[in-house]
N, C-alpha and C positions, 0 to 999 in steps of 0.2 A: 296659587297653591301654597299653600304653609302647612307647615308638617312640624312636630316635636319629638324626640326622638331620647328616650331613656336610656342610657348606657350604666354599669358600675362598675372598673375595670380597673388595675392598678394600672396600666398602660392602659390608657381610652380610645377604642379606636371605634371610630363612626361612622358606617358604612352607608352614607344616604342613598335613600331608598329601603332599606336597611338589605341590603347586601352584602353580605360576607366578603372581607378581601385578601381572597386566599394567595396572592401574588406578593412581596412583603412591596411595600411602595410602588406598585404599579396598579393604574387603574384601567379599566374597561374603556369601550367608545360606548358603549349601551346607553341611552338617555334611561333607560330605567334604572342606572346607575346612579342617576344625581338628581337633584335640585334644581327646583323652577318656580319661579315666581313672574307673572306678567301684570298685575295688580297692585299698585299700594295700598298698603293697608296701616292699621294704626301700629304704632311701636310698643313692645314692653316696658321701652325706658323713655319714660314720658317727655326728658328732655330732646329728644328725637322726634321730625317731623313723621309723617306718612310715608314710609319706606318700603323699599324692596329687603325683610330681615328674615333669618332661621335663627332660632334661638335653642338651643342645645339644653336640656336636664342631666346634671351628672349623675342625681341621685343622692348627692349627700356634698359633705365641704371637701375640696381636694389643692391639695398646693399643685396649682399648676406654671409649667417652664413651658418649653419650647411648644408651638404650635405646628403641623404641618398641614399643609394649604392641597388641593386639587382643584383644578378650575375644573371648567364647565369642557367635555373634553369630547362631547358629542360632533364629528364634523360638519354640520349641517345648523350646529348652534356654538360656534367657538365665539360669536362676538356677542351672546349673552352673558358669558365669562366675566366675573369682577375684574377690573381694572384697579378700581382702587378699593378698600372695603376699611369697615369702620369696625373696630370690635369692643364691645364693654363686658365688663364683667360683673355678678353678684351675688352675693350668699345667700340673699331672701328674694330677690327675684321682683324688688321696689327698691330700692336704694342700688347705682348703679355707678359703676366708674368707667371713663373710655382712658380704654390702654393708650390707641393711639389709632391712626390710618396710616393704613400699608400698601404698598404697590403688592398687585398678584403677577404674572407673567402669564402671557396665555397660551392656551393648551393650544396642541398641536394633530388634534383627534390619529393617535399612536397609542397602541394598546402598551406599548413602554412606557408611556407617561409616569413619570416619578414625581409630578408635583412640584412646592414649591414651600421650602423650610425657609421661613423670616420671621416669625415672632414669637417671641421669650417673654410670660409675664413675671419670669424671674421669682417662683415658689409665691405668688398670690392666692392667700384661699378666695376657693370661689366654689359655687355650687351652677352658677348657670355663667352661658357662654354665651354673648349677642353677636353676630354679625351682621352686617348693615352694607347694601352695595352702595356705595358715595360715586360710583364710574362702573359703566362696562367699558365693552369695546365697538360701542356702535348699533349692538341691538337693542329690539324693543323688551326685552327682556332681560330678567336678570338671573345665572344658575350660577352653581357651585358643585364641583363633583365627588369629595369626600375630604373628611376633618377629621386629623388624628394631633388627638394632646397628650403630653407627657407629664405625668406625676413625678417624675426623680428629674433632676437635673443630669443633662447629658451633655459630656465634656467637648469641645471646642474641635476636638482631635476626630471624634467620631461624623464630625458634619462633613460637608462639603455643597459647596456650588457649582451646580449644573441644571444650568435653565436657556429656555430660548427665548426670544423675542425678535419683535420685525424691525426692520429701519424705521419704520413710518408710524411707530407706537408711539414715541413721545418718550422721556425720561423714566425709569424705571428709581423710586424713591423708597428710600429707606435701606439699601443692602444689606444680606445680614446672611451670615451660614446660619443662622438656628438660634443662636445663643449671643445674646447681646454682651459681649464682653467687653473693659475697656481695650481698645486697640482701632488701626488706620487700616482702609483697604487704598489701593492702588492697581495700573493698570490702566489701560488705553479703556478712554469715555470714561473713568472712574472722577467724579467731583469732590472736592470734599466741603460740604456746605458750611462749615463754619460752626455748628450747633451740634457736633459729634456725629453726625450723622452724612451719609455718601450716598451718590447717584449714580446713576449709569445713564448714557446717551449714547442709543445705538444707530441714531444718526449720525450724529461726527464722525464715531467709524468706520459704520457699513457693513454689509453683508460680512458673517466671517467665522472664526471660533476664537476667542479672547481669553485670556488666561489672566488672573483675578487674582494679586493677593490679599490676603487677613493676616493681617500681624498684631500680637499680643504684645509683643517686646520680649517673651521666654518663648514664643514656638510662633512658626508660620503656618499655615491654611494656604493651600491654595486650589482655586478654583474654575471653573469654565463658565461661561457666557457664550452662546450662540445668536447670533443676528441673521437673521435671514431676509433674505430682498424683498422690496416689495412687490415684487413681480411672485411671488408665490402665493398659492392662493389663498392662503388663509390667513395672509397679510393685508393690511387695510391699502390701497391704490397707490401707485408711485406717484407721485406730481406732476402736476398736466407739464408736455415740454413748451410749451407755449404761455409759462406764465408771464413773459414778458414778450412783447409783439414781435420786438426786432432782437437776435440776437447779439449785437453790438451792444458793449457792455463799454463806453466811451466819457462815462463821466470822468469830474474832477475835483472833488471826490465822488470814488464810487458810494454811493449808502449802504450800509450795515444793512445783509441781507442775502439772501439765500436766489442765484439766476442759477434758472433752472431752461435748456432749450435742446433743440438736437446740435446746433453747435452754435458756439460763443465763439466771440471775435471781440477783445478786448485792445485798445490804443489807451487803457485809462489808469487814474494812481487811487490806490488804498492808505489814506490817511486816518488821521484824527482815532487813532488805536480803537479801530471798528474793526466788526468779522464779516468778513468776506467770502462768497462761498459761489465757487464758477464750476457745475454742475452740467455738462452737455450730455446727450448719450450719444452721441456720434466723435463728436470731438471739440479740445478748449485750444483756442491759439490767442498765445499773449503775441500782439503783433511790437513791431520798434517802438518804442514811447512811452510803452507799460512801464510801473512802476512798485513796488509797495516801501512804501515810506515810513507808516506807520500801523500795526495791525496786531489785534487781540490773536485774533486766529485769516488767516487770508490761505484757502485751500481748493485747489485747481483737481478736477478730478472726473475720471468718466464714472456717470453713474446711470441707473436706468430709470426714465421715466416717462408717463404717458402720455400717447398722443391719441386724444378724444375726438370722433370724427363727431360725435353728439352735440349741439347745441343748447345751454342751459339742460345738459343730461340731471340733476336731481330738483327740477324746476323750482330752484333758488328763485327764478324770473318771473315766477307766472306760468301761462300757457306762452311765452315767447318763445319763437321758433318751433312752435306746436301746432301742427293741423287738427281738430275735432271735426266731426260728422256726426251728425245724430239723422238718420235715414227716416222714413213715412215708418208709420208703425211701432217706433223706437218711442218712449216716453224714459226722459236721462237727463240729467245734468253733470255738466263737466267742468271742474274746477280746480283748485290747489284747496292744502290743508295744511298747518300745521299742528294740527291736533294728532297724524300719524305720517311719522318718516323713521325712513331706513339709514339715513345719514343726514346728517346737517339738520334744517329744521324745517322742513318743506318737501311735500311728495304731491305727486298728481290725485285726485278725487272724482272716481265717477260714479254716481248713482244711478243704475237702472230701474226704473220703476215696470216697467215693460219690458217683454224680446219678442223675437219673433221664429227666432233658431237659426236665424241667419248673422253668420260673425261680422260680417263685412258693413251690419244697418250702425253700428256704435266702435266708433273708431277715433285712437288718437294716435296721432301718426310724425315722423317729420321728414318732410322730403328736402330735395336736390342734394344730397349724399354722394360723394365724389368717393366712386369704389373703379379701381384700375381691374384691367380684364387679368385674370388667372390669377391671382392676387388671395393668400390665405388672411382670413379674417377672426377676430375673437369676437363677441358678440355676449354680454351680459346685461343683469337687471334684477333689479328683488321687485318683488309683486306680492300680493297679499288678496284677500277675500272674504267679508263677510262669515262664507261658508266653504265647502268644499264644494267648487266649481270647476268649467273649460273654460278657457278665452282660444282664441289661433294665435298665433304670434309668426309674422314674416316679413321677411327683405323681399322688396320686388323691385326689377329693374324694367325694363321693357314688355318682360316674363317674370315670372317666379324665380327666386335668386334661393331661397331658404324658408322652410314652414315648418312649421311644431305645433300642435296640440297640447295645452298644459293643463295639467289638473294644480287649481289652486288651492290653500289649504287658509283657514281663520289665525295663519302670522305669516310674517315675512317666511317667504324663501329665493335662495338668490340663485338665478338660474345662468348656469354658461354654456355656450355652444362655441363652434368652430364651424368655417365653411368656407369653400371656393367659389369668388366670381366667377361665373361661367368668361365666356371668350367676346358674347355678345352686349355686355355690359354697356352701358352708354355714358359718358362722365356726367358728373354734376344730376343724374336721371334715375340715382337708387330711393327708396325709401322704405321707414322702419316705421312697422304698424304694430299696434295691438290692439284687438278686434277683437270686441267682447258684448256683440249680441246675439248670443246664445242664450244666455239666464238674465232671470232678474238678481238682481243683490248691489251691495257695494262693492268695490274697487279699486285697489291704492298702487301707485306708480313710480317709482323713485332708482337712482344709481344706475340710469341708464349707460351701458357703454360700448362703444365701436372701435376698435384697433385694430390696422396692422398687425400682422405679424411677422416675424422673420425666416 
């Protein structure tokens, strides 16, 4: 969907969807609130490939300053949300200039959402406004949930930063209260790249509330930053704790590098001014012998991450560690693609060409799952369809452990449950189906997950 939207305003405010926003800086969770694009299409500005763009009409020339941003703020679509966005500007609407690419932060589907003030084109006339998503946050899709630009230059004094992000988001670039003035920020995770311009990294620090400043050299700013764990859910996944086999961390030197386990046991030295990063959720023990000798950054810390009972869960692999059946009656093929995924670049593929109403004839499944009796479980996955369809989705161990009924819809949705193994559990003797010969259609499978819980 692309949509153009007329405003003529000495303050511009732009209520996509055209929604009135009677809240002053707060937006709605309404997806009839925002913007959606799931389609590339051709660009306005020719020097731009086939993108996901909204392109804004003012109506006439206007000096426009500061921009304010609202991501994609619906809960059910926060990682369609721009990540990173491109904006150009132009007076004729053929001759076009790019301001620059900006980090968005993402929405946190909160009817308090305030959005995100970072770009100033510092009183350029322009009559049209291009945005262009260059990143989301993982979805097949791309939205934005309202744009308001400023005609008059608005002073340094009146901004302020307060925005969120996850640990597990990656660098937030470009910082900026509103107003590009010369001046330094600083501030735990704050970088200063060298080219006037600052980063945030809210992995280094962690889950937390951060306090930001903006200095001009005549006045300070100061601002907030929130990081929230990746264990929340509208955070993208903690790190499996298993990314390295053994958690003995014993080299000599250890390599620049991020261990990640439920506990670490280190006898080893940080040399060669590398960053070091010992990460357990249970617990980090430098044993007698440890060292650090020499080290950019070398930081010992409990953090939380996960433990995937799934094997090859976003079938990076293939069908590895994947059972299919296709039963008498059944006409299907089952496969991978990377023409549709919810993460990474590979999800599972099935085409029913036949059913028969029975779930259990078209199944892909993975068994010997080691689930402990009385033991609470988390249980997700994004799925997709064709159309709007059922599959059953369920754990069974000797018995029935867990079953759902899901209505699928034509994009990703990502579904989470909770549940307890019963008492008669068998080890190594659960397995995770989804069983989907009820309809004919297509069918896509990806971000399989099984945890523990505490």
């Amino acid at each position: 969907m692309k949509i153009k939207i007329t405003f003529i305003f000495w303050i511009i405010c732009i209520g996509i969807g055209i929604q009135a926003q009677c809240y002053v800086d707060r937006h709605s969770t309404d997806i009839a609130d925002a913007w959606l694009s799931c389609d590339l299409s051709a660009s306005p500005n020719s020097a731009n490939p086939d993108s996901h763009w909204i392109m804004y009409d003012l109506g006439g020339i206007h000096p426009i300053y500061d921009i304010h941003v609202w991501n994609m703020n619906h809960p059910d679509f926060l990682n369609f949300g721009f990540k990173e966005l491109q904006l150009d500007y132009s007076q004729d609407g053929v001759n076009w200039t790019t301001a620059g690419t900006y980090s968005v932060p993402k929405a946190f589907a909160s009817s308090f959402y305030e959005g995100y003030r970072g770009i100033n084109l510092k009183g350029q006339q322009t009559r049209y406004l291009l945005f262009t998503g260059v990143s989301n946050y993982q979805g097949p899709c791309f939205g934005l949930g309202e744009i308001k630009a400023y005609t008059s230059q608005q002073s340094s004094q009146s901004w302020s930063l307060a925005m969120g992000t996850c640990e597990s988001e990656g660098h937030l670039q470009s910082l900026s209260f509103g107003s590009q003035y010369a001046g330094t920020y600083s501030g735990p995770g704050v970088t200063d790249l060298g080219d006037g311009s600052f980063s945030f990294d809210p992995d280094i620090v962690g889950p937390g509330l951060y306090t930001i400043q903006f200095n001009t050299g005549s006045n300070q700013v100061t601002g907030t930053i929130e990081v929230y764990s990746c264990e929340n859910r509208f955070c993208r996944d903690c790190p499996e704790c298993d990314n390295f086999v053994q958690s003995e961390v014993d080299a000599d030197p250890i390599q620049d590098n991020y261990y990640y386990a439920d506990s670490i046991n280190s006898m080893g030295a940080v040399r060669n001014f590398d960053n070091v990063y010992l990460r357990g959720e249970d617990n980090v023990t430098m044993q007698p012998g440890f060292e650090v000798i020499q080290a950019m950054d070398f930081v010992s810390e409990i953090r939380d991450c996960q433990t995937n009972l799934i094997r090859n869960p976003s079938f990076e692999n293939g069908l590895t560690d994947w059972k299919t059946t296709i039963a008498s009656g059944i006409s299907a093929t089952i496969s991978t693609t990377t023409q549709e995924a919810y993460e990474k670049a590979t999800s599972a593929y099935i085409d029913a060409n036949s059913s028969t109403g029975d779930s259990w004839r078209l199944v892909v499944q993975q068994q010997n799952i080691t689930l402990l009796p009385d033991q609470e479980y988390l249980v997700a996955f994004a799925i997709k369809s064709d159309h709007r369809s059922t599959i059953n989705f369920r754990i069974t161990g000797p018995s029935n452990i867990f079953s759902r009924d899901l209505i699928l819809d034509p994009f990703w949705n990502h579904f989470q449950f909770t549940f307890t193994a019963g008492s008669g559990v068998v080890p190594d003797g659960a397995s995770l189906k989804f069983q989907m010969g009820i309809e004919t259609g297509e069918f896509w499978i990806d971000h399989v997950r099984l945890e523990p819980l505490d």
